[in-house]
mmCIF file of the N, C-alpha and C atoms, coordinates in Angstrom:
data_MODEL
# 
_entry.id   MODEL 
# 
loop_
_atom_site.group_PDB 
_atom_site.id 
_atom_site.type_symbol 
_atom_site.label_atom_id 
_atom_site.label_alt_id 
_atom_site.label_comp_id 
_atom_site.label_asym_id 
_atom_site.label_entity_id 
_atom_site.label_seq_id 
_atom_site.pdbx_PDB_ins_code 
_atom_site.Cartn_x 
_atom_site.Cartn_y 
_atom_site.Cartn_z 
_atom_site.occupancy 
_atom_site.B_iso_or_equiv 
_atom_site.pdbx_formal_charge 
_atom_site.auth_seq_id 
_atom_site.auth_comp_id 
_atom_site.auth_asym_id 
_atom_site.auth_atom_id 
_atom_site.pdbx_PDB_model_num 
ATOM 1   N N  . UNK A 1 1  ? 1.862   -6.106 -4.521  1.00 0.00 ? 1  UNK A N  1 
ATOM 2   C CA . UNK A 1 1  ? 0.915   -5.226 -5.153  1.00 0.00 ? 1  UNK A CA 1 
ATOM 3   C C  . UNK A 1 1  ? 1.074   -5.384 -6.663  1.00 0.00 ? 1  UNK A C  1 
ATOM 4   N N  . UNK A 1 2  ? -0.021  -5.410 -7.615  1.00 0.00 ? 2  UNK A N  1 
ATOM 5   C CA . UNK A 1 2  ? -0.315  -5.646 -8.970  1.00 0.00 ? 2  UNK A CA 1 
ATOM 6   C C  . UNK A 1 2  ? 0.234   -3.978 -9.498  1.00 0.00 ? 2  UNK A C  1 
ATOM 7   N N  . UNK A 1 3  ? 0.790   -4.413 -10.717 1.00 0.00 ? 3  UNK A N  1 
ATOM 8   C CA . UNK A 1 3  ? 1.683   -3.051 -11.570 1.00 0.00 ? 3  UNK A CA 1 
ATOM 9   C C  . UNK A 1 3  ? 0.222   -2.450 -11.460 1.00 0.00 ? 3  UNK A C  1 
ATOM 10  N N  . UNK A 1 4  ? -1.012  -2.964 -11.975 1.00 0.00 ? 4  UNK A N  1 
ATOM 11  C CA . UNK A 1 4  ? -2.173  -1.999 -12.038 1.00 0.00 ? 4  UNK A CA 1 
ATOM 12  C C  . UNK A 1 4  ? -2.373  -1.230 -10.413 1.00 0.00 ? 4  UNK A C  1 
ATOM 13  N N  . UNK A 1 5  ? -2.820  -1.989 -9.754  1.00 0.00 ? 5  UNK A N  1 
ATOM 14  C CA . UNK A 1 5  ? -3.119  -1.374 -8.689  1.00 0.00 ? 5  UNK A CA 1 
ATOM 15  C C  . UNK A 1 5  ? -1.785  -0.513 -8.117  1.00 0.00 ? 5  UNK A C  1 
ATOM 16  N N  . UNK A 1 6  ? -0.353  -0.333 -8.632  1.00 0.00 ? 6  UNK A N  1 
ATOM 17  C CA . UNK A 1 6  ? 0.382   0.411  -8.164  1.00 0.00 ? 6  UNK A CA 1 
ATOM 18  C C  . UNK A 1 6  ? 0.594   1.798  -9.285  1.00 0.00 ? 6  UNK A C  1 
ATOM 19  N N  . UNK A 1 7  ? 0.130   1.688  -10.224 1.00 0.00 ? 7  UNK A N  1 
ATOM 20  C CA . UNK A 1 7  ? -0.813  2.338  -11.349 1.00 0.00 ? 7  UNK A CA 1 
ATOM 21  C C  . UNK A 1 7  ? -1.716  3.315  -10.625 1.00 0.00 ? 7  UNK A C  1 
ATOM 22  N N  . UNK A 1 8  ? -3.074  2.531  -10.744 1.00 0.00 ? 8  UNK A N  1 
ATOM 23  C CA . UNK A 1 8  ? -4.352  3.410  -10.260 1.00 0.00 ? 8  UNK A CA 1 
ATOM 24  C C  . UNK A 1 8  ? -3.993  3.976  -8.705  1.00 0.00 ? 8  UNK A C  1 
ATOM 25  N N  . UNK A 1 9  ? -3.258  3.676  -8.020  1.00 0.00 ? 9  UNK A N  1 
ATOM 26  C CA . UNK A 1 9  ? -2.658  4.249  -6.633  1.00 0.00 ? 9  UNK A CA 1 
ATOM 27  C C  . UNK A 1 9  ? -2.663  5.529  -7.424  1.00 0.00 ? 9  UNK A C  1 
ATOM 28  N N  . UNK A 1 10 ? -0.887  5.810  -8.071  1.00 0.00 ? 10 UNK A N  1 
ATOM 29  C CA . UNK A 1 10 ? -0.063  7.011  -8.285  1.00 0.00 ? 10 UNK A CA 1 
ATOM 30  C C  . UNK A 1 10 ? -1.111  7.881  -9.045  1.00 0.00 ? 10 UNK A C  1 
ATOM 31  N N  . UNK A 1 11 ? -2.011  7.163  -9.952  1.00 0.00 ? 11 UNK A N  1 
ATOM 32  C CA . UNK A 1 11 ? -3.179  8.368  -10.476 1.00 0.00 ? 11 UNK A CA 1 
ATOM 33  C C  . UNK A 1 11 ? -4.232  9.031  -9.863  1.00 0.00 ? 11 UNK A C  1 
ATOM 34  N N  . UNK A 1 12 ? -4.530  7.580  -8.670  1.00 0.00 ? 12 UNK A N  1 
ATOM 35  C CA . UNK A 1 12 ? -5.647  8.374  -7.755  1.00 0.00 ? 12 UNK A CA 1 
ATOM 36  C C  . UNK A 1 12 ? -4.957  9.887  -7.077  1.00 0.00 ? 12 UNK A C  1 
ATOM 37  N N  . UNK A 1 13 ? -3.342  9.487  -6.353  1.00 0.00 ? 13 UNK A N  1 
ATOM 38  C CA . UNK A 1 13 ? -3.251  10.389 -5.414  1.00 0.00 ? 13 UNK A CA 1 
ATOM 39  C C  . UNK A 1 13 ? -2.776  11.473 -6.724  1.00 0.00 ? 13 UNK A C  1 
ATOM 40  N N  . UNK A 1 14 ? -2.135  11.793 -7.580  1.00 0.00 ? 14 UNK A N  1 
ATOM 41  C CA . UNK A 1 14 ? -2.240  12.711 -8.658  1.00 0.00 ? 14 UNK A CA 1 
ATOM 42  C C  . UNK A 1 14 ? -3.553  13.426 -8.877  1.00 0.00 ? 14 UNK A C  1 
ATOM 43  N N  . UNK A 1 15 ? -4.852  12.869 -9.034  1.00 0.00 ? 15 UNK A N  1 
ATOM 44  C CA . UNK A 1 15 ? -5.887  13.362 -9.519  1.00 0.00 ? 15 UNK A CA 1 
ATOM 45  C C  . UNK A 1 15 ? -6.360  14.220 -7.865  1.00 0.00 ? 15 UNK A C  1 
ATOM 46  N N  . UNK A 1 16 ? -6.113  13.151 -6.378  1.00 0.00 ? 16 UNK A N  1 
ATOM 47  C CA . UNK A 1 16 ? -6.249  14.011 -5.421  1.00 0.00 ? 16 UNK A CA 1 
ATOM 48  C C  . UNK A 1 16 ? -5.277  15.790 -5.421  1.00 0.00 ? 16 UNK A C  1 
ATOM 49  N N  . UNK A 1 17 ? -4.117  15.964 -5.952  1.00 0.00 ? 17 UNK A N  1 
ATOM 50  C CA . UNK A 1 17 ? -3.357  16.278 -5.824  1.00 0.00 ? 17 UNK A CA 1 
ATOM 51  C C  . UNK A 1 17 ? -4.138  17.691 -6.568  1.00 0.00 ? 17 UNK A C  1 
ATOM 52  N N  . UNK A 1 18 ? -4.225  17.402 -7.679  1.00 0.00 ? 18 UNK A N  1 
ATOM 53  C CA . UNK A 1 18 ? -4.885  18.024 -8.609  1.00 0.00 ? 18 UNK A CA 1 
ATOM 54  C C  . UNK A 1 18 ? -6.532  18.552 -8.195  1.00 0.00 ? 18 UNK A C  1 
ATOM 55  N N  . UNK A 1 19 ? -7.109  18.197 -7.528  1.00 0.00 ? 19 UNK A N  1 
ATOM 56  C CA . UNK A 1 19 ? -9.027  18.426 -7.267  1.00 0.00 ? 19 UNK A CA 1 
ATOM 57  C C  . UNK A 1 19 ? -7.841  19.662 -6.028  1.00 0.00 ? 19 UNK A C  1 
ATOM 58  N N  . UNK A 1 20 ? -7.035  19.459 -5.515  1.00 0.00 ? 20 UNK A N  1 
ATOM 59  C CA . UNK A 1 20 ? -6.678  20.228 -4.087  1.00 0.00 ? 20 UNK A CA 1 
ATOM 60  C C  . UNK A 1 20 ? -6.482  21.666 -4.732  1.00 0.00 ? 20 UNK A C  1 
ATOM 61  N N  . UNK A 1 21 ? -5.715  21.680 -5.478  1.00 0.00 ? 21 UNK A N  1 
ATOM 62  C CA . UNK A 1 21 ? -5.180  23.066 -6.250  1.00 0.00 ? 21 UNK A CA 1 
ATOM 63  C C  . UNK A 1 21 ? -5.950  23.530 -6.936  1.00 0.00 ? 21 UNK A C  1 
ATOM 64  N N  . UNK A 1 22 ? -7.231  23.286 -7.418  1.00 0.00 ? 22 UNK A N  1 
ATOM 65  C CA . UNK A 1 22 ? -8.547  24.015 -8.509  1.00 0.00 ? 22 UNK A CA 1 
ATOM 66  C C  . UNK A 1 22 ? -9.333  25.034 -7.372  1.00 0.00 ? 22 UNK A C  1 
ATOM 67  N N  . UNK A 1 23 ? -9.625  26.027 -8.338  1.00 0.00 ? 23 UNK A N  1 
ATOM 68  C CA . UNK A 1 23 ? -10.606 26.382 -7.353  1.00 0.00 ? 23 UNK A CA 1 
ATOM 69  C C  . UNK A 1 23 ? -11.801 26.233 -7.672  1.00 0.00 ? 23 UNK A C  1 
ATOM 70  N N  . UNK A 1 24 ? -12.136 25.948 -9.297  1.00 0.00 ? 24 UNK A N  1 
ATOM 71  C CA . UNK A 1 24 ? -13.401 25.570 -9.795  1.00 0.00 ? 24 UNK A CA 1 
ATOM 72  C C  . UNK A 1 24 ? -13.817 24.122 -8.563  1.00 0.00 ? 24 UNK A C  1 
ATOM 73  N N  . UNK A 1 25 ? -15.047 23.931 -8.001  1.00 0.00 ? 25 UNK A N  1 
ATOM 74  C CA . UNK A 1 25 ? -15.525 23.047 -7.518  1.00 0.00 ? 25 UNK A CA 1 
ATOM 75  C C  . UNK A 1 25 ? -16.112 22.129 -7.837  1.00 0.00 ? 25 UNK A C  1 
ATOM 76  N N  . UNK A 1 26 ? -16.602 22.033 -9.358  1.00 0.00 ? 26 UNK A N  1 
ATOM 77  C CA . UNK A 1 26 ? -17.348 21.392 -10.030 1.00 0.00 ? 26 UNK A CA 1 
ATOM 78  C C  . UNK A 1 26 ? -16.295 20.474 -10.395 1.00 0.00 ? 26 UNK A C  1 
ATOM 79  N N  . UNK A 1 27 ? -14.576 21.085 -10.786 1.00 0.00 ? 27 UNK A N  1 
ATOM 80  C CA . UNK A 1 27 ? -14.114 20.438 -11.470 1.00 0.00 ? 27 UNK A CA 1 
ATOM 81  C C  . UNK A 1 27 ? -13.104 19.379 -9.907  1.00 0.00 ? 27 UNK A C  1 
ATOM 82  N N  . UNK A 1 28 ? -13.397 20.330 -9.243  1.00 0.00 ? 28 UNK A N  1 
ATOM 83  C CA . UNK A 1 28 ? -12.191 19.509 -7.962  1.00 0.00 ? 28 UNK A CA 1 
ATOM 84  C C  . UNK A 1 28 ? -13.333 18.095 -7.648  1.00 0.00 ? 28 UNK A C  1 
ATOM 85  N N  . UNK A 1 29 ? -14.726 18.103 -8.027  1.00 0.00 ? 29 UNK A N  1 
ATOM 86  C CA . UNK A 1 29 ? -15.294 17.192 -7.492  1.00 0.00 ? 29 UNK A CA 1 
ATOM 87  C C  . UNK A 1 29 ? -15.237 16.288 -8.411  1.00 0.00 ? 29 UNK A C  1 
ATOM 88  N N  . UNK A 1 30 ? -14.992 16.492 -9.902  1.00 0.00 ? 30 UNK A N  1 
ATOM 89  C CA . UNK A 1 30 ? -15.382 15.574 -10.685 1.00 0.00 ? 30 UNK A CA 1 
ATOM 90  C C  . UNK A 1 30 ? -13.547 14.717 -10.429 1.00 0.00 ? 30 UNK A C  1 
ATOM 91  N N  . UNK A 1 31 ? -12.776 15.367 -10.055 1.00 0.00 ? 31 UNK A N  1 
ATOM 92  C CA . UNK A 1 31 ? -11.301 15.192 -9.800  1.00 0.00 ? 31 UNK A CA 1 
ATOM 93  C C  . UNK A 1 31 ? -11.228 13.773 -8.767  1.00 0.00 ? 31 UNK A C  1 
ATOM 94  N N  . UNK A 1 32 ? -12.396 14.435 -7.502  1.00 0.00 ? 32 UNK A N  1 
ATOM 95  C CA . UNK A 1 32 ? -12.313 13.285 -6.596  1.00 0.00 ? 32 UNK A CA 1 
ATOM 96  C C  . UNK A 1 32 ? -13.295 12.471 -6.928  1.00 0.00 ? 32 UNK A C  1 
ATOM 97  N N  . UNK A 1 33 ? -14.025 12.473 -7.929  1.00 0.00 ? 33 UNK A N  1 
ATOM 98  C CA . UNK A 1 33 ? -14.903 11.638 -8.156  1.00 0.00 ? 33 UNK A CA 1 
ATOM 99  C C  . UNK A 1 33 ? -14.383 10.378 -9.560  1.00 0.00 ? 33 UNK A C  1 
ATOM 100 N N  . UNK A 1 34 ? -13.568 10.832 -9.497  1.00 0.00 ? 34 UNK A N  1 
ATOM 101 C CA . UNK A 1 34 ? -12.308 10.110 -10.624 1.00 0.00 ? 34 UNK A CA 1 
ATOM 102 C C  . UNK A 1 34 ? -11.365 9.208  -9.709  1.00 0.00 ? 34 UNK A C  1 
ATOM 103 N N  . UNK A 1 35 ? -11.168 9.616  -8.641  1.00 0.00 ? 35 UNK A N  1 
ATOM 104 C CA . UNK A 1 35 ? -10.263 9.242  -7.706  1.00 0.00 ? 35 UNK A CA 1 
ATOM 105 C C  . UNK A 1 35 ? -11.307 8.139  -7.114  1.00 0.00 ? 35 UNK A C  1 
ATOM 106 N N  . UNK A 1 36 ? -12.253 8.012  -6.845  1.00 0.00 ? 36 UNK A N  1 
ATOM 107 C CA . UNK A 1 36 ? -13.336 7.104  -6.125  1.00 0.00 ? 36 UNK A CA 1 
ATOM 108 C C  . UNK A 1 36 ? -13.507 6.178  -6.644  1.00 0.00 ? 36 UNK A C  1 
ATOM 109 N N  . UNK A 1 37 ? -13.576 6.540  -8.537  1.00 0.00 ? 37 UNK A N  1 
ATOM 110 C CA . UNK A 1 37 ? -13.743 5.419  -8.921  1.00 0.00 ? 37 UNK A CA 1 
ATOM 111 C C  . UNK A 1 37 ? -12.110 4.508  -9.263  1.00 0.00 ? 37 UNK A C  1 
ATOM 112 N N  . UNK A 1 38 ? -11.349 4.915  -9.358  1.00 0.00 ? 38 UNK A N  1 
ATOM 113 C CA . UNK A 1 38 ? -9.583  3.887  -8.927  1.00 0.00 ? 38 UNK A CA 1 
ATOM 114 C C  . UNK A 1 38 ? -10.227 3.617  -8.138  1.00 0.00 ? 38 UNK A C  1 
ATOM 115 N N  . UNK A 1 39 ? -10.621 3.957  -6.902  1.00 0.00 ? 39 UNK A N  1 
ATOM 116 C CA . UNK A 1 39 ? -10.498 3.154  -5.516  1.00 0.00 ? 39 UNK A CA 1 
ATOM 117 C C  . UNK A 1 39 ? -11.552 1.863  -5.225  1.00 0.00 ? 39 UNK A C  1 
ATOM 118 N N  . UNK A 1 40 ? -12.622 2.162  -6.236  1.00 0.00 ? 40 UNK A N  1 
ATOM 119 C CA . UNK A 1 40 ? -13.386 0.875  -6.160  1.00 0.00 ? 40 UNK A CA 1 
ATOM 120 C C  . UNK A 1 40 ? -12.766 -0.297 -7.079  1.00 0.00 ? 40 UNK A C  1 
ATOM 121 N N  . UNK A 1 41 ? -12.180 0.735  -8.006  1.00 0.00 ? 41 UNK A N  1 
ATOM 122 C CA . UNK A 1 41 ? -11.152 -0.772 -9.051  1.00 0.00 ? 41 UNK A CA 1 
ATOM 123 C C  . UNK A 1 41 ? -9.828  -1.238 -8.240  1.00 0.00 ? 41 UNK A C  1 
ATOM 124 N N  . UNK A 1 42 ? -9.859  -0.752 -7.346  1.00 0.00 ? 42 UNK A N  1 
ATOM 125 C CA . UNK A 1 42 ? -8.519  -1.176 -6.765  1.00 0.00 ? 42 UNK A CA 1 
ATOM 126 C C  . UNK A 1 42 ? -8.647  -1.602 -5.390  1.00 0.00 ? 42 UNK A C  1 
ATOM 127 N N  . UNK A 1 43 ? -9.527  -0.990 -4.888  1.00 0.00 ? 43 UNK A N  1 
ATOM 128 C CA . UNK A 1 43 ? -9.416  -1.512 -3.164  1.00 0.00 ? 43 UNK A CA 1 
ATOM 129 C C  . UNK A 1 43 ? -9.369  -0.448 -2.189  1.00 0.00 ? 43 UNK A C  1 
ATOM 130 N N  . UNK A 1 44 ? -8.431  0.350  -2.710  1.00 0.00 ? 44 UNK A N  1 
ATOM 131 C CA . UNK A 1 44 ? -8.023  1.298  -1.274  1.00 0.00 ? 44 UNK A CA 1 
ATOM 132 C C  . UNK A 1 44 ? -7.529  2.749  -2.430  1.00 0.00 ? 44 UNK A C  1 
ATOM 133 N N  . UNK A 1 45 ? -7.422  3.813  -2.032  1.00 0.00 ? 45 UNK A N  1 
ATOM 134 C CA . UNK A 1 45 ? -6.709  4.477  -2.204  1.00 0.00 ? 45 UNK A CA 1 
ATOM 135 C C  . UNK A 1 45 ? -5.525  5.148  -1.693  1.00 0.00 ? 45 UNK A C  1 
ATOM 136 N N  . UNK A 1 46 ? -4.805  5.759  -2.326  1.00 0.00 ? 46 UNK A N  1 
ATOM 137 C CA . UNK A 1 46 ? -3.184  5.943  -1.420  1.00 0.00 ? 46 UNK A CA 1 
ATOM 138 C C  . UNK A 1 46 ? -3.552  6.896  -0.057  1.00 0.00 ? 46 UNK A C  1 
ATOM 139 N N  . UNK A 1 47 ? -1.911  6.701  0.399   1.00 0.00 ? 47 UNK A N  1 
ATOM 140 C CA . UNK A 1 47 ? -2.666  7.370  1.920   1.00 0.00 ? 47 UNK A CA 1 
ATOM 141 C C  . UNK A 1 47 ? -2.255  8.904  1.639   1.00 0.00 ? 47 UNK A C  1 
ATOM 142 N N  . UNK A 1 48 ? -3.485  9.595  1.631   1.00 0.00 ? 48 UNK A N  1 
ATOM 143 C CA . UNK A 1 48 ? -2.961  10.829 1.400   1.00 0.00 ? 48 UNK A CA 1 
ATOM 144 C C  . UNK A 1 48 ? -4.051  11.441 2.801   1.00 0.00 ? 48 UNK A C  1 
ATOM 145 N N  . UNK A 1 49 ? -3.493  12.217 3.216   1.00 0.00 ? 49 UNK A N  1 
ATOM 146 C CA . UNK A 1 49 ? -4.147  13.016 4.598   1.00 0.00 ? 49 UNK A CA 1 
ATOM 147 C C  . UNK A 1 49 ? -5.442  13.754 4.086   1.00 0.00 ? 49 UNK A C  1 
ATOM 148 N N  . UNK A 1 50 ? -6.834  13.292 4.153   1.00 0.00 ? 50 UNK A N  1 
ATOM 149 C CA . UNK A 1 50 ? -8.028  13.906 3.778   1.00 0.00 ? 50 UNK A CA 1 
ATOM 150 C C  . UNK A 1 50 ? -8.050  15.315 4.249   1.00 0.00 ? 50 UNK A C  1 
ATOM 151 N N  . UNK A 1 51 ? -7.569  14.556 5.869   1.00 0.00 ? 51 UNK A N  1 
ATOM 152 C CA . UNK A 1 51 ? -8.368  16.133 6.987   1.00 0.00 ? 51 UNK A CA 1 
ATOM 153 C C  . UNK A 1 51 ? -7.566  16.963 6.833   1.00 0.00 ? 51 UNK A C  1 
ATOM 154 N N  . UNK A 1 52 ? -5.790  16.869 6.171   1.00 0.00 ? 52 UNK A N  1 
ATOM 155 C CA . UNK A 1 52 ? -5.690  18.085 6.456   1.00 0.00 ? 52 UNK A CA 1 
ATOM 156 C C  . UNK A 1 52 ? -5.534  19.041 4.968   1.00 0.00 ? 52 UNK A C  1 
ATOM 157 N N  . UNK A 1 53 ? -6.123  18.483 4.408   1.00 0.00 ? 53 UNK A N  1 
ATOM 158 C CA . UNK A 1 53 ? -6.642  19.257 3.107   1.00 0.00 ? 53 UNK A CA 1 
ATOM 159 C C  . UNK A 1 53 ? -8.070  19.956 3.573   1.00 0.00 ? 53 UNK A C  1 
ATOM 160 N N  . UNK A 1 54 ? -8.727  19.777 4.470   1.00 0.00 ? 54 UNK A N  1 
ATOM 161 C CA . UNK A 1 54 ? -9.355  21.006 4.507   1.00 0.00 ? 54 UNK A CA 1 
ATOM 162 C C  . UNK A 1 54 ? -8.984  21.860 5.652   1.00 0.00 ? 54 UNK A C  1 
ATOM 163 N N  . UNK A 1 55 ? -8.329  21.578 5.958   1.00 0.00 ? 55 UNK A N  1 
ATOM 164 C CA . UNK A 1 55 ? -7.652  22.741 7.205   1.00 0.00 ? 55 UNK A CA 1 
ATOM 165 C C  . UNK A 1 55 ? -6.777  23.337 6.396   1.00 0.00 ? 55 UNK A C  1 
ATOM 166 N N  . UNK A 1 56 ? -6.479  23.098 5.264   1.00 0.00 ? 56 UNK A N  1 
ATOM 167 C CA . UNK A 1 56 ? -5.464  24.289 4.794   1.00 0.00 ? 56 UNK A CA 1 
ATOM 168 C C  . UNK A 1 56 ? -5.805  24.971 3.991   1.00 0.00 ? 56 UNK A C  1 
ATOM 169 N N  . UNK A 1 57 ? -5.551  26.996 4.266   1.00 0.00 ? 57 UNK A N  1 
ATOM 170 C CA . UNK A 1 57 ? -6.391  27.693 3.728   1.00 0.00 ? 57 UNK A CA 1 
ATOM 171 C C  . UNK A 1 57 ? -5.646  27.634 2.020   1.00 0.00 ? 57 UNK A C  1 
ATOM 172 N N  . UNK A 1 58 ? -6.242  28.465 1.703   1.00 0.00 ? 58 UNK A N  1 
ATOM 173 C CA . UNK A 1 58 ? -6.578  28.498 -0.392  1.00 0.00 ? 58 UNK A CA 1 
ATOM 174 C C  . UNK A 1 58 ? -5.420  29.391 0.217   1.00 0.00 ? 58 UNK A C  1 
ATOM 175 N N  . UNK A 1 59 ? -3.944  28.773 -0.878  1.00 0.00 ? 59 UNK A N  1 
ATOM 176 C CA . UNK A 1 59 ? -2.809  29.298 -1.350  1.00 0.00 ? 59 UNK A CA 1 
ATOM 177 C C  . UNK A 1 59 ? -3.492  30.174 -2.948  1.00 0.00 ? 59 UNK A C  1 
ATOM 178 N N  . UNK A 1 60 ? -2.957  31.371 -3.304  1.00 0.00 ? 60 UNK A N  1 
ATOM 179 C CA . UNK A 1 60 ? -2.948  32.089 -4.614  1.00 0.00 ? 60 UNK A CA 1 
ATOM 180 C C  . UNK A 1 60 ? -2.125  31.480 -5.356  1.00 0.00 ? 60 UNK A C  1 
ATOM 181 N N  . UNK A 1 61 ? -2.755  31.599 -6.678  1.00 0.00 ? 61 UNK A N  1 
ATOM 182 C CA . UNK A 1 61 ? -1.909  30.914 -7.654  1.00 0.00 ? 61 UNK A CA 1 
ATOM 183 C C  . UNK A 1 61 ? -0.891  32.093 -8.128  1.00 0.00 ? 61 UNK A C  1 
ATOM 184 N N  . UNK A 1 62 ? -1.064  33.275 -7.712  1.00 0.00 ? 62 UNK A N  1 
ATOM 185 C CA . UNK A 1 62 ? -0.558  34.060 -8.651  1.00 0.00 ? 62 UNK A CA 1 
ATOM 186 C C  . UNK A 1 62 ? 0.727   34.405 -7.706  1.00 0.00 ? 62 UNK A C  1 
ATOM 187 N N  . UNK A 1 63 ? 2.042   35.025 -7.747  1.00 0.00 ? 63 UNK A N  1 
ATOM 188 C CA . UNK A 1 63 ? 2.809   35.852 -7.327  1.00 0.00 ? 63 UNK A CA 1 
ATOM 189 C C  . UNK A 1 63 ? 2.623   37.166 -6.391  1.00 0.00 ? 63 UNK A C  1 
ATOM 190 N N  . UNK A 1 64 ? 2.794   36.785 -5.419  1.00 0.00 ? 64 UNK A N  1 
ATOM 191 C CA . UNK A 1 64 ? 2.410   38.061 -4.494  1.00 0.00 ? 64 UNK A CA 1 
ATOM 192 C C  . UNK A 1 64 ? 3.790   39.215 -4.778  1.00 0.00 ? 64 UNK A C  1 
# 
């Protein structure tokens, strides 16, 4: 694997990482829509589990 493409990997799944924890939607999309485009410069994106990011309900950011 190319230092780049092991690069745009660790940023795609970061930026996934990041669209997961927003609750703004505009901004979680522009997050994965950042992530889409690594993946066309690169090939693939890292393996991060799609489905079960939406099976898991919205954690609070705040301190219960």
């Amino acid at each position: 694997m190319s230092r780049f493409n092991y690069f745009a990997r660790e940023a795609a799944a970061t930026l996934l990482r990041m669209a997961r924890t927003t609750k703004d939607p505009s901004v979680a999309a522009g997050l994965v829509q950042r992530a889409a485009d690594l993946k066309d410069r690169t090939g693939e994106l890292p393996p991060d589990d799609i489905a079960s990011m939406a099976e898991e309900p919205q954690k609070p950011l705040t301190r219960n």
